[in-house]
N, C-alpha and C positions, 0 to 999 in steps of 0.2 A: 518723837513723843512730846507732845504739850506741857509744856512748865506749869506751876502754878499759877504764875502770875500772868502768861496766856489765858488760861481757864479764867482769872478772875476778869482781865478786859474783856472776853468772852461772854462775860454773863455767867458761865455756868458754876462757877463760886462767888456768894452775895459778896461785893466790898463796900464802903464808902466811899462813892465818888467823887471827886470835885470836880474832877475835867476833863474832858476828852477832844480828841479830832480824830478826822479816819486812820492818823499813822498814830498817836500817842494816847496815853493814858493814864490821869492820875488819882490814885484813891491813897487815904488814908492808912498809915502802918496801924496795924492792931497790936503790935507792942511799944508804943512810941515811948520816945525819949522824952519830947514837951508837946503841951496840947498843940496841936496842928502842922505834927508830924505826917508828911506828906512823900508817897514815894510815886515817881515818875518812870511811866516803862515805854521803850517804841512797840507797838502792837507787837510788829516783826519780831521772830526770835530770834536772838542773835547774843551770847555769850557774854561777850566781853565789850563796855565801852566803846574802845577805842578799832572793835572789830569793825566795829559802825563805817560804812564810808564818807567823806567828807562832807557833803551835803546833807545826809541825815543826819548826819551828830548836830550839823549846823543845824537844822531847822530842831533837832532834841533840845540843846540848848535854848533855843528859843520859844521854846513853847514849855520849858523849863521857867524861865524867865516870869513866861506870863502869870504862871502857876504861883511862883515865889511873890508876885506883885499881888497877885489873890492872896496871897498868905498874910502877906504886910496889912492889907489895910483890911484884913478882918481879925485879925493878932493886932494891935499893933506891937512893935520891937523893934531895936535900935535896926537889926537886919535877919534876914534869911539865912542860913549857912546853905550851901551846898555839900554833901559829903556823896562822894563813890567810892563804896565798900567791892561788893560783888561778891562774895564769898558764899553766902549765905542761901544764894539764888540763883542757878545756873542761866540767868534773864539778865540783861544788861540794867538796870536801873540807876536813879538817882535820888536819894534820900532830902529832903527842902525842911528845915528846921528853922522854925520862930526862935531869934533869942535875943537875951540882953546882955549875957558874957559867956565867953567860951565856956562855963562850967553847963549851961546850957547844951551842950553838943558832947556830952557824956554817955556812948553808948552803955557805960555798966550802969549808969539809974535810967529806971522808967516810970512812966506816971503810970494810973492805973483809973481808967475813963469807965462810964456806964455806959449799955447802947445807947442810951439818949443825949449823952454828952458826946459822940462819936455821930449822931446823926445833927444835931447841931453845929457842930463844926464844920462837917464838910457841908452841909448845906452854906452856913457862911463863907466859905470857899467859892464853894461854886458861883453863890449871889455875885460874891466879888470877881469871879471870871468873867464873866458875861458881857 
């Protein structure tokens, strides 16, 4: 059975994109913590992180990476956080968060975006992928 967050690299649940390749897939958290809260998924369904085998985590990470680089220089902030939760989402994922101090990376507040602030930012994402 397909996840959500399959259905959403899918196409068939709208999200905000920033980026993609034929194995990963990054769009926008619609509850975010700060603006350009960004989660990254491998297409493939696969559980758990570290269920991953070595070379795909390698190349997740890295196309992680590029993602968090898009972040930077359309946020700017001191850094990206990385966070792997998993709970929430039977999909392996990675949460990419703009910030400028740890209080930034506070799962119990969120901001509260318009769609047109949610398609502006990932547009600015993606600009910066590219």
């Amino acid at each position: 059975m397909s996840t959500i967050f399959s259905k959403i690299a899918a196409g068939e649940i709208p999200s905000y994109k920033c980026a993609e390749s034929d194995k990963f897939y990054a769009f926008l958290d619609i509850d975010p913590v700060t603006k350009g809260h960004t989660l990254v998924i491998p297409r493939r369904e696969v559980d758990y992180i570290f269920d991953m085998d070595d070379d795909e985590l390698a190349e997740f990470q890295v196309f992680a990476k590029r993602v968090a680089k898009a972040i930077k220089a359309a946020f700017p902030c001191k850094k990206v956080a990385e966070v792997v939760l998993g709970l929430e989402v039977n999909h392996a994922h990675i949460h990419l968060l703009p910030m400028n101090s740890e209080a930034d990376v506070d799962f119990k507040h969120h901001v509260k975006l318009s769609e047109e602030e949610f398609k502006e930012i990932a547009e600015k994402i993606r600009n910066e992928f590219k």
